[in-house]
Backbone as JSON Lines, residues from 0, in Angstrom:
{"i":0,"aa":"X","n":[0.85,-1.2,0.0],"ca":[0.0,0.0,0.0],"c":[0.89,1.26,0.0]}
{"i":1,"aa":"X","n":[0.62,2.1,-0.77],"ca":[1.6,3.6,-0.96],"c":[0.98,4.52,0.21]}
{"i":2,"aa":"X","n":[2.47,5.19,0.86],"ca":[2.02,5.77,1.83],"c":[0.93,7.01,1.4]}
{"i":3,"aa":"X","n":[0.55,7.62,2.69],"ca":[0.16,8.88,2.25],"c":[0.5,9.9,2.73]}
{"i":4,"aa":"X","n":[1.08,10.77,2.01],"ca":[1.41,12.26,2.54],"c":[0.37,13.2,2.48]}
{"i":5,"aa":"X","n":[0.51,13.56,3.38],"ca":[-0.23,14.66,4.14],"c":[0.2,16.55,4.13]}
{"i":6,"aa":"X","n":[-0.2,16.87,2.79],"ca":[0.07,18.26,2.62],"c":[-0.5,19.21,3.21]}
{"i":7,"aa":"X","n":[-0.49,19.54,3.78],"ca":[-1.27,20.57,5.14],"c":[-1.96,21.78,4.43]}
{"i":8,"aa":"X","n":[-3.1,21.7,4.26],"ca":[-3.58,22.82,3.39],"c":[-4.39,23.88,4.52]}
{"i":9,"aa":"X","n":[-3.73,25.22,4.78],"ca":[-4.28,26.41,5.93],"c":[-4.27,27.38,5.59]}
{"i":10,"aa":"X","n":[-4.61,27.62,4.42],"ca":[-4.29,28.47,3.65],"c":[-3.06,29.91,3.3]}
{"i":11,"aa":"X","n":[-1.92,29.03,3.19],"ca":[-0.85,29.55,3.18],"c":[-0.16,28.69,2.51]}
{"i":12,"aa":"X","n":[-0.09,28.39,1.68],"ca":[1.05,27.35,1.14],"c":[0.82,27.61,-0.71]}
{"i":13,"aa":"X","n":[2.11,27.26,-1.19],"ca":[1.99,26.75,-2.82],"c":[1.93,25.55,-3.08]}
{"i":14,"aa":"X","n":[0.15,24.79,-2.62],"ca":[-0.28,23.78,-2.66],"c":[-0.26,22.7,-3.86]}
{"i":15,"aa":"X","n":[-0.33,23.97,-4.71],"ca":[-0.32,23.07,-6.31],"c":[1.04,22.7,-6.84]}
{"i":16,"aa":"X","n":[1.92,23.6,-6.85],"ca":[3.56,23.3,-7.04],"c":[4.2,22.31,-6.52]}
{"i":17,"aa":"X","n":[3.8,22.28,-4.76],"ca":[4.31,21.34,-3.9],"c":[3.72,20.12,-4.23]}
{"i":18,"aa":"X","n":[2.59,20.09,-4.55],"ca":[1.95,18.47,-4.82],"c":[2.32,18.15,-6.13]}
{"i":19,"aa":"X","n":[2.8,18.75,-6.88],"ca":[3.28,18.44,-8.43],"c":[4.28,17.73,-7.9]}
{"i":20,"aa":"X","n":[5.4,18.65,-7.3],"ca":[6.86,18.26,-7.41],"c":[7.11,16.78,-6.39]}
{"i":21,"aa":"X","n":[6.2,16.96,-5.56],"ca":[5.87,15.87,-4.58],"c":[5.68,14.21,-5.3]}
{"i":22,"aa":"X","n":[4.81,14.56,-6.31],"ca":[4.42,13.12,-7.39],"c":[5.41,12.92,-7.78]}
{"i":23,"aa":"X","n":[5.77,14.03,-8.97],"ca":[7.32,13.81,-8.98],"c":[8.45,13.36,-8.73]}
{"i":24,"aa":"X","n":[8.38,13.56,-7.66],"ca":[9.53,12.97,-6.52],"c":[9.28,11.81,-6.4]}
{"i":25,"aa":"X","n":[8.14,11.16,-7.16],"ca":[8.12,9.41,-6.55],"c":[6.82,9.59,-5.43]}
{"i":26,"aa":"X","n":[6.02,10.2,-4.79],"ca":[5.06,10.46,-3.9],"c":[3.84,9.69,-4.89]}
{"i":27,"aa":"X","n":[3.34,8.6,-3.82],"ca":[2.02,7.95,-4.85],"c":[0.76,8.33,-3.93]}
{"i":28,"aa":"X","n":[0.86,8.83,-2.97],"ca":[-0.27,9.16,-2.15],"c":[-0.01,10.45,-1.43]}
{"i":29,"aa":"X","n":[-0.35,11.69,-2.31],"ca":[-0.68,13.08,-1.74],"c":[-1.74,13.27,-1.51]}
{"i":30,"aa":"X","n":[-2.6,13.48,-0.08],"ca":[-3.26,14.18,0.41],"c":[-3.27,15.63,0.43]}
{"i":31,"aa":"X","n":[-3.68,15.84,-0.28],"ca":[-4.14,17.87,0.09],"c":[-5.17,18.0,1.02]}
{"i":32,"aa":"X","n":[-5.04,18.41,2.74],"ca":[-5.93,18.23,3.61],"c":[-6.04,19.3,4.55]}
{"i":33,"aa":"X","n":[-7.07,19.8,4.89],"ca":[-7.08,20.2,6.52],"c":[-7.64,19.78,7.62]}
{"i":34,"aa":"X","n":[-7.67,18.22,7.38],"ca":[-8.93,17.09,8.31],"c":[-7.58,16.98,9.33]}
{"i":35,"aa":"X","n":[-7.65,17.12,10.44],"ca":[-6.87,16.45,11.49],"c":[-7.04,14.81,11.52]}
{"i":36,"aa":"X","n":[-7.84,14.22,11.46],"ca":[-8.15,12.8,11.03],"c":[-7.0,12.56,10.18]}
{"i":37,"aa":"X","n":[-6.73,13.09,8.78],"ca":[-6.19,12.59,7.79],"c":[-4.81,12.84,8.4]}
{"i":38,"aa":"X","n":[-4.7,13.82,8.8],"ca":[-3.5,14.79,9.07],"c":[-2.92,13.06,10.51]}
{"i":39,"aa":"X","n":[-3.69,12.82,10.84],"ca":[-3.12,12.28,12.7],"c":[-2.97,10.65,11.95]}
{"i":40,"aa":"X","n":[-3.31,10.09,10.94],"ca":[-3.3,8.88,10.23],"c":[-1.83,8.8,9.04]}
{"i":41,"aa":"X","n":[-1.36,10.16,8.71],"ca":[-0.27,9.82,7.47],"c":[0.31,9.72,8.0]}
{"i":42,"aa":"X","n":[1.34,9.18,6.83],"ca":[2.62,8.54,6.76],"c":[3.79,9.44,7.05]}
{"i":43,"aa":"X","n":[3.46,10.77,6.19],"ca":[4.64,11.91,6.52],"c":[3.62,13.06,5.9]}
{"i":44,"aa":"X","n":[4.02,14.31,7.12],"ca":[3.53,15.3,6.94],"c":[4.17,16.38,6.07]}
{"i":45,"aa":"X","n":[3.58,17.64,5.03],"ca":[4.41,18.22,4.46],"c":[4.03,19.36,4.65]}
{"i":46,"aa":"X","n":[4.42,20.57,5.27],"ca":[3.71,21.96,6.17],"c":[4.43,23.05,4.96]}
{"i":47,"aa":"X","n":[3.71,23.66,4.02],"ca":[4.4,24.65,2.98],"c":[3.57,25.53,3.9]}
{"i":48,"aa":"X","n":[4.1,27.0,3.22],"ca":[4.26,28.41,3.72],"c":[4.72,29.23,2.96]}
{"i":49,"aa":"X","n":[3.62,30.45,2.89],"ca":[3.81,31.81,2.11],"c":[3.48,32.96,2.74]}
{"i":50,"aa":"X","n":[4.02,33.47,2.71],"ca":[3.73,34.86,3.23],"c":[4.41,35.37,5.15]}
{"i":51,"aa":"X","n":[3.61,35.93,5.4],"ca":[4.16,36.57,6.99],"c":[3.91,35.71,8.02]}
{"i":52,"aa":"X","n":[4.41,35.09,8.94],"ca":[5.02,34.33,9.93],"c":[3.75,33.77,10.81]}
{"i":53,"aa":"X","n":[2.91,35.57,10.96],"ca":[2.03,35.25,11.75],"c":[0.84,35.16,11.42]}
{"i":54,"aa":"X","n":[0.89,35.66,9.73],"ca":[-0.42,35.48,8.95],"c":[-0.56,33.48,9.24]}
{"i":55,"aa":"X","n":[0.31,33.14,8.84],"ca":[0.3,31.48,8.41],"c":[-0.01,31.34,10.17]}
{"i":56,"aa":"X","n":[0.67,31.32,10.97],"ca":[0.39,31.37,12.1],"c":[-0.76,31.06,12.8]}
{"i":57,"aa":"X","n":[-1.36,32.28,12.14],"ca":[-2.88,32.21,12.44],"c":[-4.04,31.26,12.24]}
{"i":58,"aa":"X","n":[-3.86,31.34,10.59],"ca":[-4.17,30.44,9.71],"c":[-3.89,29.11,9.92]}
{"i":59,"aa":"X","n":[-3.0,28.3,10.36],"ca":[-2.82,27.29,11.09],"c":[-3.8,26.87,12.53]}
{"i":60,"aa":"X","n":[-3.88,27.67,13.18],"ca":[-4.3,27.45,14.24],"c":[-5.98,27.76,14.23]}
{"i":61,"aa":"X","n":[-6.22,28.4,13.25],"ca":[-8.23,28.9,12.97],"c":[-8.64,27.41,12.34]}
{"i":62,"aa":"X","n":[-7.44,26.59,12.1],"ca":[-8.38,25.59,11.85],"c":[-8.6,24.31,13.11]}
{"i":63,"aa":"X","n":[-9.98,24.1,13.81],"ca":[-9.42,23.49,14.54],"c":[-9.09,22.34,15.15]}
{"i":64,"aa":"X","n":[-8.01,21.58,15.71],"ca":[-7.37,20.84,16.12],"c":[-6.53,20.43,15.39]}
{"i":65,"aa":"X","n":[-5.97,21.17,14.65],"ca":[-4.82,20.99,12.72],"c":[-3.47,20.44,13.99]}
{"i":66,"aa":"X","n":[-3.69,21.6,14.55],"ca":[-2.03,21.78,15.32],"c":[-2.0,20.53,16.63]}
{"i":67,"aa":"X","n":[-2.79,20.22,16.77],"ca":[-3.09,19.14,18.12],"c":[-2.82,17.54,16.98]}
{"i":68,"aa":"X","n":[-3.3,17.84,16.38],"ca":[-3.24,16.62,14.99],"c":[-1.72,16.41,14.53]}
{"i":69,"aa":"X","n":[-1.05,17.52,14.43],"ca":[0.18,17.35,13.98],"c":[1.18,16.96,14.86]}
{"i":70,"aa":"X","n":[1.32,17.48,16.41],"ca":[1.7,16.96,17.46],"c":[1.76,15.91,17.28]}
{"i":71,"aa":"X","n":[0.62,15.46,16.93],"ca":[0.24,13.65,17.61],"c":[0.94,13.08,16.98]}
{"i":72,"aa":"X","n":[0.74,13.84,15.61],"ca":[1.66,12.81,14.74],"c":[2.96,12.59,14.64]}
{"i":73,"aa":"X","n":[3.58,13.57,14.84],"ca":[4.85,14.26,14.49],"c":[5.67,13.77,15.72]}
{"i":74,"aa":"X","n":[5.28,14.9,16.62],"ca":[5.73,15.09,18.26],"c":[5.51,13.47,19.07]}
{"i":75,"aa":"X","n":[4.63,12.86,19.03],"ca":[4.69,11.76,19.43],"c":[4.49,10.32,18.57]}
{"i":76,"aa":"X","n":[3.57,10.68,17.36],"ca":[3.98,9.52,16.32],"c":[5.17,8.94,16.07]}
{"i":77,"aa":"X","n":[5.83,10.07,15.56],"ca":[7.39,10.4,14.65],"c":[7.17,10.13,13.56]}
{"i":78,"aa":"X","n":[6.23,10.51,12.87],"ca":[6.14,10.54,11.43],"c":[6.69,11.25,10.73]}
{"i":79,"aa":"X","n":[7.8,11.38,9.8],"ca":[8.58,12.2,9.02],"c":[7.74,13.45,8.48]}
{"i":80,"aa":"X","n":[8.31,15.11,9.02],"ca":[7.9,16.01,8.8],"c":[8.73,16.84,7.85]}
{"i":81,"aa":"X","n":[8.26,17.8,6.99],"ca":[8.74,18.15,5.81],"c":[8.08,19.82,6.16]}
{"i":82,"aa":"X","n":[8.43,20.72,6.52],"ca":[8.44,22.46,6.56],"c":[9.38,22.98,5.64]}
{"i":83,"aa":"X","n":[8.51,23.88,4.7],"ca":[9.22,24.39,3.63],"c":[8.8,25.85,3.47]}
{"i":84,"aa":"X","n":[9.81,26.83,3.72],"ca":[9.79,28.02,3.53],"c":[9.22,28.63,5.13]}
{"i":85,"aa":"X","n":[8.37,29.41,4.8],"ca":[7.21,29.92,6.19],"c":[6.91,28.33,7.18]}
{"i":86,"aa":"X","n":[7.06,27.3,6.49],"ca":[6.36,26.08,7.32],"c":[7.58,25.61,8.07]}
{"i":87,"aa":"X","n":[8.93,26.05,7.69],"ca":[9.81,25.67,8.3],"c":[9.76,26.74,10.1]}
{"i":88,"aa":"X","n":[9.82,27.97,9.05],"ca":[10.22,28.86,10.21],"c":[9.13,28.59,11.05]}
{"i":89,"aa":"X","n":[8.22,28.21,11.02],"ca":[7.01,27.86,12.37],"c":[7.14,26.82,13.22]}
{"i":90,"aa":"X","n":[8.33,26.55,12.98],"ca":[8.78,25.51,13.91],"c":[9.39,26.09,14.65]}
{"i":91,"aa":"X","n":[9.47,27.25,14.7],"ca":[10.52,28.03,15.76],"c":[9.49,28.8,16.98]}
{"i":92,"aa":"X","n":[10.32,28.74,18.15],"ca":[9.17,29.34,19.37],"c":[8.54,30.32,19.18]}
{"i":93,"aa":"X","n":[9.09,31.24,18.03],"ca":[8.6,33.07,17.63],"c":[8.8,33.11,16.65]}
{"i":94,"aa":"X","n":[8.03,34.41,16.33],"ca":[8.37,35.16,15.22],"c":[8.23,36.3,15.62]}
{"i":95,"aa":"X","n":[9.6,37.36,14.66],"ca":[9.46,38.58,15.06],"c":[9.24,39.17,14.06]}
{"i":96,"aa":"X","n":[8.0,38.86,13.48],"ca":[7.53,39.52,12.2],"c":[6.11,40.84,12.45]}
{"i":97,"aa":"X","n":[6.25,41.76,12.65],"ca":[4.82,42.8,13.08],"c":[4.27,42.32,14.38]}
{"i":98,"aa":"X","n":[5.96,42.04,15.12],"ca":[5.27,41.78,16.5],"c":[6.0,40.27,17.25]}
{"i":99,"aa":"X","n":[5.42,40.04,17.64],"ca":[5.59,38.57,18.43],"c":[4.71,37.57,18.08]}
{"i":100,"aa":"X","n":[4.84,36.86,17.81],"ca":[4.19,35.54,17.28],"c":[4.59,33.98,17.59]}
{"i":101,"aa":"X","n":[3.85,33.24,18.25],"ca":[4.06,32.34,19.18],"c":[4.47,31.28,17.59]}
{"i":102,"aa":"X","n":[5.37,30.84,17.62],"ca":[5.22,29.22,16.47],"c":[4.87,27.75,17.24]}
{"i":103,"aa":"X","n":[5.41,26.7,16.53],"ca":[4.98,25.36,17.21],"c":[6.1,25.02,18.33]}
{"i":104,"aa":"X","n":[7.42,25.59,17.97],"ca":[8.54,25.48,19.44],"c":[8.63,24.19,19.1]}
{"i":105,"aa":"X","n":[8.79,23.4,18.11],"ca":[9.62,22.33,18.13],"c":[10.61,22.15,18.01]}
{"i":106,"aa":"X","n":[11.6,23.29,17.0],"ca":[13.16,23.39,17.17],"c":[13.27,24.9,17.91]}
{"i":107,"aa":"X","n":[14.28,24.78,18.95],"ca":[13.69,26.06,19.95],"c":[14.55,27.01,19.37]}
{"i":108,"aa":"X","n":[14.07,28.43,18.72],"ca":[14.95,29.2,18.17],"c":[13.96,30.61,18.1]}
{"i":109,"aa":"X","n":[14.31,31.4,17.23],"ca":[13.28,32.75,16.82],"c":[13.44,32.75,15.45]}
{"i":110,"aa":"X","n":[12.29,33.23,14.51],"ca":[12.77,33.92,13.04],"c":[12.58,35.7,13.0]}
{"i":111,"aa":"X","n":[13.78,36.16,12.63],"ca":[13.89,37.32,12.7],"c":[14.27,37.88,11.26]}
{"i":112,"aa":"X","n":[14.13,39.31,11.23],"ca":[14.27,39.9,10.02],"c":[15.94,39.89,9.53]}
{"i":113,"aa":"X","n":[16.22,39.63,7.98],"ca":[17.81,39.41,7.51],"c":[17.99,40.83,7.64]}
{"i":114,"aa":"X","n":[18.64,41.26,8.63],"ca":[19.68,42.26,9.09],"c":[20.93,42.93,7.87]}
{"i":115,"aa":"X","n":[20.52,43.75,7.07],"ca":[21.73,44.16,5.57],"c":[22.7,44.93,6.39]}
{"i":116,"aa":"X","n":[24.31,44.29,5.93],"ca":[25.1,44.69,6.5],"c":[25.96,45.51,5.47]}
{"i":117,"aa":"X","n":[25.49,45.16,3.95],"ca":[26.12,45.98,3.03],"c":[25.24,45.92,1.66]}
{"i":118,"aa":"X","n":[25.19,47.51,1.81],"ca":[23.76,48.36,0.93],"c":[23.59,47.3,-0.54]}
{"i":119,"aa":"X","n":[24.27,46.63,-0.88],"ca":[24.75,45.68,-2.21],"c":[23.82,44.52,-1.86]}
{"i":120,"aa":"X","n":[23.36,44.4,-0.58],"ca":[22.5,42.94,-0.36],"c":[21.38,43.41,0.07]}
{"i":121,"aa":"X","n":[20.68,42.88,-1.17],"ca":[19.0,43.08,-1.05],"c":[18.15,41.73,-0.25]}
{"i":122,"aa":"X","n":[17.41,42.46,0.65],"ca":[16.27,42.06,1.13],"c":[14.75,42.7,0.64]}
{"i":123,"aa":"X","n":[13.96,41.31,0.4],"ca":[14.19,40.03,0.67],"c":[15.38,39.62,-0.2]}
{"i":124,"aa":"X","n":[15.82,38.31,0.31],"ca":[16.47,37.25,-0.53],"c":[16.07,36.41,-1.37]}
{"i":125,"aa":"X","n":[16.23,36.98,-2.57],"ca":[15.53,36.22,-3.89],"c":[15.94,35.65,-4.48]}
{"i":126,"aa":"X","n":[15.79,34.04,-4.95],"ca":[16.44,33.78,-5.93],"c":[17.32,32.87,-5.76]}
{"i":127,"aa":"X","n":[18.42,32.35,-6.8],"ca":[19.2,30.89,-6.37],"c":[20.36,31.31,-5.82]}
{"i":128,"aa":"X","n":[20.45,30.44,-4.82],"ca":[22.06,30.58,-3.99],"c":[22.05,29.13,-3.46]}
{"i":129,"aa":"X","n":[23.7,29.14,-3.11],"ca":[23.96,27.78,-2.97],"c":[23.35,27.11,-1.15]}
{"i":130,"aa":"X","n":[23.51,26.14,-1.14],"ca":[23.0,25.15,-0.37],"c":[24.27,24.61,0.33]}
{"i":131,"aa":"X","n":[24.9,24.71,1.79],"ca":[25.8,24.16,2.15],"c":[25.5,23.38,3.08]}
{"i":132,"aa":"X","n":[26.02,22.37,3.56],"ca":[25.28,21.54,4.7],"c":[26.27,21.18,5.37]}
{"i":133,"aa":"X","n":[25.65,21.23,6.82],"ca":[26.21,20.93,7.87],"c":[26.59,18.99,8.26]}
{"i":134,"aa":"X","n":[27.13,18.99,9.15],"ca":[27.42,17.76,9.23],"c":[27.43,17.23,10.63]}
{"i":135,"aa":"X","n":[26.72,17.57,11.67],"ca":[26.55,17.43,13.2],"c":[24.92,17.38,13.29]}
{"i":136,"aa":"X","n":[23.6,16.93,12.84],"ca":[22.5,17.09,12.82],"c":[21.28,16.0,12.42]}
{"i":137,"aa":"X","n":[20.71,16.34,13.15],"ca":[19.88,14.43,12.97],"c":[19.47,14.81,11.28]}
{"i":138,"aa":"X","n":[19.52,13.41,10.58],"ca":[18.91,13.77,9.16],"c":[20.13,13.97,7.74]}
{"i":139,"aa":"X","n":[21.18,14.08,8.71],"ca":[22.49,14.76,7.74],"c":[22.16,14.0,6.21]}
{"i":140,"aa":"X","n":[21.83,12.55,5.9],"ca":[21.91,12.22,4.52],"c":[20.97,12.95,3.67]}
{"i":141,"aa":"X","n":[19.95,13.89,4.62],"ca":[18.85,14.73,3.36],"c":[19.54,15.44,3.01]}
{"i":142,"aa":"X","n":[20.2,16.09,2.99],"ca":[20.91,17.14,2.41],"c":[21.52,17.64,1.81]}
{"i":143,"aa":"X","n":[22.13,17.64,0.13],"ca":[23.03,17.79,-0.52],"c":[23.7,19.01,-0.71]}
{"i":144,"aa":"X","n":[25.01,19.15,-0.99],"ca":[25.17,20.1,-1.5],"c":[24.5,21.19,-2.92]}
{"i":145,"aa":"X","n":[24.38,21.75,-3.33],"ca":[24.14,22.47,-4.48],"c":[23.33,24.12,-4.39]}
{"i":146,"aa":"X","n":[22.36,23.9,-5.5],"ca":[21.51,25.63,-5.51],"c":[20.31,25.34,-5.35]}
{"i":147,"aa":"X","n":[19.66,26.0,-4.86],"ca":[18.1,26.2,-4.53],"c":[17.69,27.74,-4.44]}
{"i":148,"aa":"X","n":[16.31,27.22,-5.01],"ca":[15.6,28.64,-5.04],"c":[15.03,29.22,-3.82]}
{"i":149,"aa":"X","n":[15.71,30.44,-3.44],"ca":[14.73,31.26,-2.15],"c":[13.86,32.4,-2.28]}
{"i":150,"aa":"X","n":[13.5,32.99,-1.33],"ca":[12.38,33.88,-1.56],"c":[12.15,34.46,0.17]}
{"i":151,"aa":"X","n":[12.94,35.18,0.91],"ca":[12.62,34.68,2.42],"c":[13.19,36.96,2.53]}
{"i":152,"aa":"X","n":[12.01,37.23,3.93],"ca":[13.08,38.71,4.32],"c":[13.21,38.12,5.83]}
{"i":153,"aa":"X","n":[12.85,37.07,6.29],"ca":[13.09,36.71,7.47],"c":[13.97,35.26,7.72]}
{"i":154,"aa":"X","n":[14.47,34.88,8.82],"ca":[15.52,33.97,8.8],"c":[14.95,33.65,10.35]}
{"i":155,"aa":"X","n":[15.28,31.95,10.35],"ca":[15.21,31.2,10.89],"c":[16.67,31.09,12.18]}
{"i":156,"aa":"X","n":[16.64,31.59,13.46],"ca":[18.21,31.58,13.97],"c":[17.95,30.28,15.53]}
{"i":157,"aa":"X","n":[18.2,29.23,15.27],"ca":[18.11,28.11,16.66],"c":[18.6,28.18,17.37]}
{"i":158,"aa":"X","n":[18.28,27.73,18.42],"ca":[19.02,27.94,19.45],"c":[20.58,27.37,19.84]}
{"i":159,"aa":"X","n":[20.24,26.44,19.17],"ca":[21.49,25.14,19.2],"c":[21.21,24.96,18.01]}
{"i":160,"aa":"X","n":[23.14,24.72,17.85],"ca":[23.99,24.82,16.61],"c":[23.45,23.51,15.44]}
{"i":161,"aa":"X","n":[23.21,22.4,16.53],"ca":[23.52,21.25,16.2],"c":[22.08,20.68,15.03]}
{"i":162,"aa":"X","n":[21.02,22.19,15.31],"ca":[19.46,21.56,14.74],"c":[19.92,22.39,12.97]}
{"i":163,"aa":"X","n":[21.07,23.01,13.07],"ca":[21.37,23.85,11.69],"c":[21.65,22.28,10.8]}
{"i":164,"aa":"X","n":[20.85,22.34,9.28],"ca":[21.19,21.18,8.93],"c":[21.9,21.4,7.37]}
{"i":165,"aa":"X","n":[21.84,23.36,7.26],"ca":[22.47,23.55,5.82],"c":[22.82,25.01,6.25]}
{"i":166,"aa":"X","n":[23.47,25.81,5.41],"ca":[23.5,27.11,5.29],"c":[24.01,27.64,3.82]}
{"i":167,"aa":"X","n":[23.19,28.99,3.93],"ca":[23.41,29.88,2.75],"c":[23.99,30.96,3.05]}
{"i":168,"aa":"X","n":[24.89,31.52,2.0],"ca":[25.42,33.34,2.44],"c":[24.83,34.35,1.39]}
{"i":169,"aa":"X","n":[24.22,35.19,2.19],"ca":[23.18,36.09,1.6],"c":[23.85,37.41,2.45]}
{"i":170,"aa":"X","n":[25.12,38.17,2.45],"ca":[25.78,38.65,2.85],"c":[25.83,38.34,4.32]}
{"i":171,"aa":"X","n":[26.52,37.47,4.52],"ca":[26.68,36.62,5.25],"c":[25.44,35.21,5.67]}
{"i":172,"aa":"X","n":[26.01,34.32,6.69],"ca":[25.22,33.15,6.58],"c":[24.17,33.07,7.15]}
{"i":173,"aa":"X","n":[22.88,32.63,6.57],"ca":[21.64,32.7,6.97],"c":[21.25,30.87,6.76]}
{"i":174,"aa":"X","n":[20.85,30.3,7.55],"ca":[20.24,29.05,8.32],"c":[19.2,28.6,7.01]}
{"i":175,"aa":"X","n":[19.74,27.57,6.29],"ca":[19.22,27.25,4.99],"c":[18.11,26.15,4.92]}
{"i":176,"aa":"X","n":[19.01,25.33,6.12],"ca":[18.0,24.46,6.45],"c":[18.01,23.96,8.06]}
{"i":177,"aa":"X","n":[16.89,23.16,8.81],"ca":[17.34,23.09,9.98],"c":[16.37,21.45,10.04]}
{"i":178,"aa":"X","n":[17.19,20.48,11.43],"ca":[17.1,19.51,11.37],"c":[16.83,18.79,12.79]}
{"i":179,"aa":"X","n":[15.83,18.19,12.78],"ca":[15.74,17.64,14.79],"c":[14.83,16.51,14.5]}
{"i":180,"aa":"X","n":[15.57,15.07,15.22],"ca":[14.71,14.06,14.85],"c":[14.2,13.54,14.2]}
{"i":181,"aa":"X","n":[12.7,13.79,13.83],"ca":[12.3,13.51,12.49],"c":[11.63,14.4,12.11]}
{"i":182,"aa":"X","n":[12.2,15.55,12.23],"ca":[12.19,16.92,11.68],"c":[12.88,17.69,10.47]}
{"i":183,"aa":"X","n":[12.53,18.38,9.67],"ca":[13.24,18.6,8.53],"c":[12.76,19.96,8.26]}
{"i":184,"aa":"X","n":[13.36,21.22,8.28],"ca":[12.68,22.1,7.64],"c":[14.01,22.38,6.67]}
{"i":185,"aa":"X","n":[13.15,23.21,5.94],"ca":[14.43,23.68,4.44],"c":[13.54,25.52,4.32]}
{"i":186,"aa":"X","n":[14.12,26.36,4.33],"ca":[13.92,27.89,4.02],"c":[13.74,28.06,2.2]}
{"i":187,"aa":"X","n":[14.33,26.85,1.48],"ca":[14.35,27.28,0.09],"c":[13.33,26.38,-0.07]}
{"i":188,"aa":"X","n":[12.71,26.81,-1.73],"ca":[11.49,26.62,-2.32],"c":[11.45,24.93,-2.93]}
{"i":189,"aa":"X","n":[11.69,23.81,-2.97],"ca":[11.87,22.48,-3.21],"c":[10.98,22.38,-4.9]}
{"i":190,"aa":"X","n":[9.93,23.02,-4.46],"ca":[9.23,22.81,-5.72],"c":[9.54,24.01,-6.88]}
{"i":191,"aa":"X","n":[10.76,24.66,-6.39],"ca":[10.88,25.94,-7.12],"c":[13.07,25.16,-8.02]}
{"i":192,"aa":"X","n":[12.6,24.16,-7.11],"ca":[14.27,24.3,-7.15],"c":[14.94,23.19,-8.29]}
{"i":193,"aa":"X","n":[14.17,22.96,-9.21],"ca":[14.06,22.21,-10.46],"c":[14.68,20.56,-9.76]}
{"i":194,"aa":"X","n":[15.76,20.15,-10.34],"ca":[16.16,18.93,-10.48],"c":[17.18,18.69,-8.79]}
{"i":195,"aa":"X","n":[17.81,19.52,-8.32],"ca":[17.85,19.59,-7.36],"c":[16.38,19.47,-5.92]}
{"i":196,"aa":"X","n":[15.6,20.27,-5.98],"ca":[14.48,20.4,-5.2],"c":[14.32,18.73,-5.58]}
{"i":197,"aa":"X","n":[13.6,18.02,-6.59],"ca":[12.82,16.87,-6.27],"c":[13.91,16.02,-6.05]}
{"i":198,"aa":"X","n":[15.25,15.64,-6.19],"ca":[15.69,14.71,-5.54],"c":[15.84,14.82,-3.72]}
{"i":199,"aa":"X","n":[15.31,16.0,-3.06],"ca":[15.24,16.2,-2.18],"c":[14.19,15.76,-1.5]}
{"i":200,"aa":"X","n":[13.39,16.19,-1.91],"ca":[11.82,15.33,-1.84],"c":[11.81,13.64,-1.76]}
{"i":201,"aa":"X","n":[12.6,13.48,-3.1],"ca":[12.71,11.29,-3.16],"c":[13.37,11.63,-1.77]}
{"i":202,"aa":"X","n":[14.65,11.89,-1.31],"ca":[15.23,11.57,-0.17],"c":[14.03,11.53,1.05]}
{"i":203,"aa":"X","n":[13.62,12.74,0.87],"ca":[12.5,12.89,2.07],"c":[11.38,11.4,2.29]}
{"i":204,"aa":"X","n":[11.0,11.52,0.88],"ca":[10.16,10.1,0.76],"c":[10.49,8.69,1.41]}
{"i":205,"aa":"X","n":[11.97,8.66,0.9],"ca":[12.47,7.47,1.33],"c":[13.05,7.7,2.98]}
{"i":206,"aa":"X","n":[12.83,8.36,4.32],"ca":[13.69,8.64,5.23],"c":[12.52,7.85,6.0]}
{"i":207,"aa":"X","n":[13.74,6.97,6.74],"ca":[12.75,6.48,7.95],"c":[13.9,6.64,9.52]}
{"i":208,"aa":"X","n":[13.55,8.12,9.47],"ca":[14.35,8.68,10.97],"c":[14.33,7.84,12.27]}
């Protein structure tokens, strides 16, 4: 039986891209859902994200028991989780986006605004830059070297070193991807990131943390 992934639909995400690149990737059972039922039953969850920290934020949590569903699954299932872009950074205790904004606090950190240290580096950060990865972090084989597409004016900073699972330099280094258990977030776009992005995805598919 083909698993099923569980695309978290809260209205914040690039639902249609991500479930393309997702099939793609070898994925034979995408769920596009906001049933906590469906959500507390898959195989691996996939949390995309667009826009402001606390818009998605919100939006996550107006639906209800999404976030109690994902716990279950995640937090005490251990079902392989997949945060991409905004879905990553909501794994962090805050956001300091128009304020304070509580996230899920599963990797304990803040996302804060990319700080320009020289007038030559534009925020947001648009666009392809390379992908470096760390090598101290649960998950290390997801991760390859190469380019991926971003799109981010805020950054993901953990608390501990050890949940960093990639980095990018966007005048200087900004937290590319981050990694805990059977946790996975990535800041760049997977479904944006052509032939690179979906072998990332097969990896994801195939991980049994």
């Amino acid at each position: 039986m083909a698993e099923v992934v569980a695309l978290v639909d809260y209205g914040a995400g690039n639902l249609h891209s991500v479930h393309n690149a997702l099939k793609a990737a070898g994925a034979q059972g995408v769920t596009v859902t906001a049933d906590p039922d469906v959500v507390r039953a898959a195989d691996r969850i996939v949390l995309p994200g667009v826009g402001a920290f606390g818009a998605c934020a919100a939006g996550l949590r107006a639906i209800s028991g999404l976030v109690e569903a994902m716990e279950e699954r995640v937090q005490i299932g251990g079902a392989p989780f997949l945060g991409i872009c905004v879905g990553m950074q909501l794994l962090a205790d805050r956001g300091l986006e128009h304020g304070v904004t509580q996230g899920l606090g599963w990797v304990p950190g803040e996302v804060r605004l990319i700080e320009r240290t020289d007038p030559a580096i534009k925020v947001p950060h648009m666009g392809w830059n390379d992908v470096i990865p760390t090598h101290h972090h649960d998950g290390a084989e997801l991760i390859a070297p190469g380019e991926a597409y971003f799109l981010h004016s805020y950054h993901f900073q953990p608390d501990d070193g050890h949940h960093v699972a990639a980095m990018t330099d966007h005048g200087g280094g900004l937290v590319a991807a981050v990694a805990h258990d059977n946790l996975l977030g990535v800041q760049f776009h997977p479904e944006k990131s052509q032939a690179y992005g979906l072998e990332l995805l097969a990896r994801f598919l195939d991980w049994k943390p």
